[in-house]
C-alpha positions in Angstrom: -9.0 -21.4 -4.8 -12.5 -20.4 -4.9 -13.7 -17.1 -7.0 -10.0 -16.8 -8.5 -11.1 -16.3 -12.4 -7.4 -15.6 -13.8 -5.0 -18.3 -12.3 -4.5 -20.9 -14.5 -6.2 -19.9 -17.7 -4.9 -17.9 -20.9 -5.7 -14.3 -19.9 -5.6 -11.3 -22.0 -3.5 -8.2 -21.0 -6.5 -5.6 -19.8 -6.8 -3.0 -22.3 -6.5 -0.4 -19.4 -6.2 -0.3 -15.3 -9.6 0.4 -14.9 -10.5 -2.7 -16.8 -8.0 -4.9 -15.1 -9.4 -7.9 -12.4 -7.1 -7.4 -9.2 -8.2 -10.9 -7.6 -7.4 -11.7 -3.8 -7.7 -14.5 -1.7 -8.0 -15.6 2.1 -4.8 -15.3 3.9 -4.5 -18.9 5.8 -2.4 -16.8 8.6 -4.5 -13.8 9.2 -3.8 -14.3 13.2 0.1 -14.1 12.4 1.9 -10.8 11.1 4.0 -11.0 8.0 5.4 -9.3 5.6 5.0 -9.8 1.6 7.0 -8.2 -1.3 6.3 -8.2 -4.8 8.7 -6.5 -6.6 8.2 -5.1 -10.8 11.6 -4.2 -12.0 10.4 -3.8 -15.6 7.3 -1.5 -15.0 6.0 0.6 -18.0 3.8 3.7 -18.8 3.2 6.2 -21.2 4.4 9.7 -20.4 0.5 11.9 -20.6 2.0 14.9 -22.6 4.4 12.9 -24.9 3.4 9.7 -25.4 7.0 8.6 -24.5 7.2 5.4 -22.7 8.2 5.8 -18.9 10.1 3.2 -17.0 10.4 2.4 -13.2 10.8 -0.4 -10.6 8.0 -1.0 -8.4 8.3 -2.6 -5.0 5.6 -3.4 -2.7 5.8 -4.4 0.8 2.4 -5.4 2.6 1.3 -7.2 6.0 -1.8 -9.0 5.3 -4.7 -9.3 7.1 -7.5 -11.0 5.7 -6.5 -11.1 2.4 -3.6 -11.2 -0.1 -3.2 -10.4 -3.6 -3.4 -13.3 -6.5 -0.1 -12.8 -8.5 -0.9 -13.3 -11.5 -3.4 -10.8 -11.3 -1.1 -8.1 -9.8 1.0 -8.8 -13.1 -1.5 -8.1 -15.5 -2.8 -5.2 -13.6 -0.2 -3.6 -13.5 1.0 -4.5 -17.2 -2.3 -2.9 -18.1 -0.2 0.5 -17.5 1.9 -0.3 -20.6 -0.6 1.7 -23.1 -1.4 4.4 -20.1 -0.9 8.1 -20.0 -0.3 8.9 -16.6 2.6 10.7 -14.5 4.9 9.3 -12.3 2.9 10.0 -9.1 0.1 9.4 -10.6 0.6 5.9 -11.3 2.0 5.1 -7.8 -0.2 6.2 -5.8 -3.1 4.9 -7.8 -1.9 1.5 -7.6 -1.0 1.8 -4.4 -4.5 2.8 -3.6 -6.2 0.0 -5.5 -3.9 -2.4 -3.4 -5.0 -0.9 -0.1 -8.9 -1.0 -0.8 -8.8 -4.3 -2.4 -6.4 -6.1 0.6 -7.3 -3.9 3.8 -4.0 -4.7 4.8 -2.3 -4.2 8.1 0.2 -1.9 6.4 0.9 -0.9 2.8 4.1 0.5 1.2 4.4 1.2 -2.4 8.5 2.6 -4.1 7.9 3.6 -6.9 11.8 4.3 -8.4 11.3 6.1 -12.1 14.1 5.7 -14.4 15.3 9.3 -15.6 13.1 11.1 -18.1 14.4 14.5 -19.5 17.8 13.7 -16.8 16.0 13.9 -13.5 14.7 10.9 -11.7 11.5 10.4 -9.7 11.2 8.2 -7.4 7.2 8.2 -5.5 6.5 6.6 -2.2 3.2 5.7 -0.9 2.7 4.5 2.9 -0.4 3.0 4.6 -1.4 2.0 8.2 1.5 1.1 10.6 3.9 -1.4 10.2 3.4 -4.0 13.7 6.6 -4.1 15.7 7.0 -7.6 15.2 7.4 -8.0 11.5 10.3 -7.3 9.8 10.9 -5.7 6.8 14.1 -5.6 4.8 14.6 -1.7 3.1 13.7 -1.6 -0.3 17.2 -0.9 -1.2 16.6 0.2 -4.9 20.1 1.7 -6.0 19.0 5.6 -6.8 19.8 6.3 -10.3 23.6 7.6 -10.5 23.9 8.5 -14.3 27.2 7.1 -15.6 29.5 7.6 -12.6 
């Protein structure tokens, strides 16, 4: 696939988001509404005040237009967070942001299910354009964090 840099070469995790190469190619349906999930159950951050590392699962649900997102670099963008201080919301909605620019999708959602830091967990939603009436789209159905019982 033309201009795709990442796919199918050795390629170093990015030192940080910023530095990371979210690639994207033409959609060969972009007259047919569908939906796409990608779904990071081992996410990782750093907490900004601590230094503690944060855990989530991410799931993201997007109908394409033009364009959709080169896997491979989705995975290293977003394992660029590993060695990032950011919060929660922060995090979410930034990538969710960076998805949305770089794919001018039909519609965007972003779960963002935080694993409990300090006993409470956060869980961060981000939601984009309006999902067409024809597409279906399973629920995200993350199990929210129940402690022991």
């Amino acid at each position: 696939m033309n201009g795709l840099t990442q796919l199918g070469t050795n390629t170093a995790i990015p030192a940080s988001p910023e530095e990371a190469v979210l690639e994207r190619f033409a959609n060969p349906h972009p007259q047919t509404a569908y939906a796409v999930r990608f779904t990071a159950p081992e996410f990782t951050s750093l907490c900004p005040i601590t230094g503690q590392p944060d855990f989530a699962h991410l799931v993201l649900d997007y109908v394409p237009q033009d364009w959709l997102v080169e896997s491979k670099s989705l995975k290293l963008y977003l394992t660029s967070f590993r060695n990032q201080g950011a919060f929660h919301e922060d995090c979410t909605v930034a990538i969710a942001k960076r998805l949305l620019a770089l794919l001018e999708p039909r519609w965007l959602r972003l779960g963002g299910y935080w694993f409990p830091r300090g006993g409470i967990p956060i869980d961060v939603f981000f939601q984009a354009g309006e999902l067409p009436r024809e597409v279906w789209v399973p629920p995200q159905d993350v199990t929210p964090y129940r402690g022991r019982g």
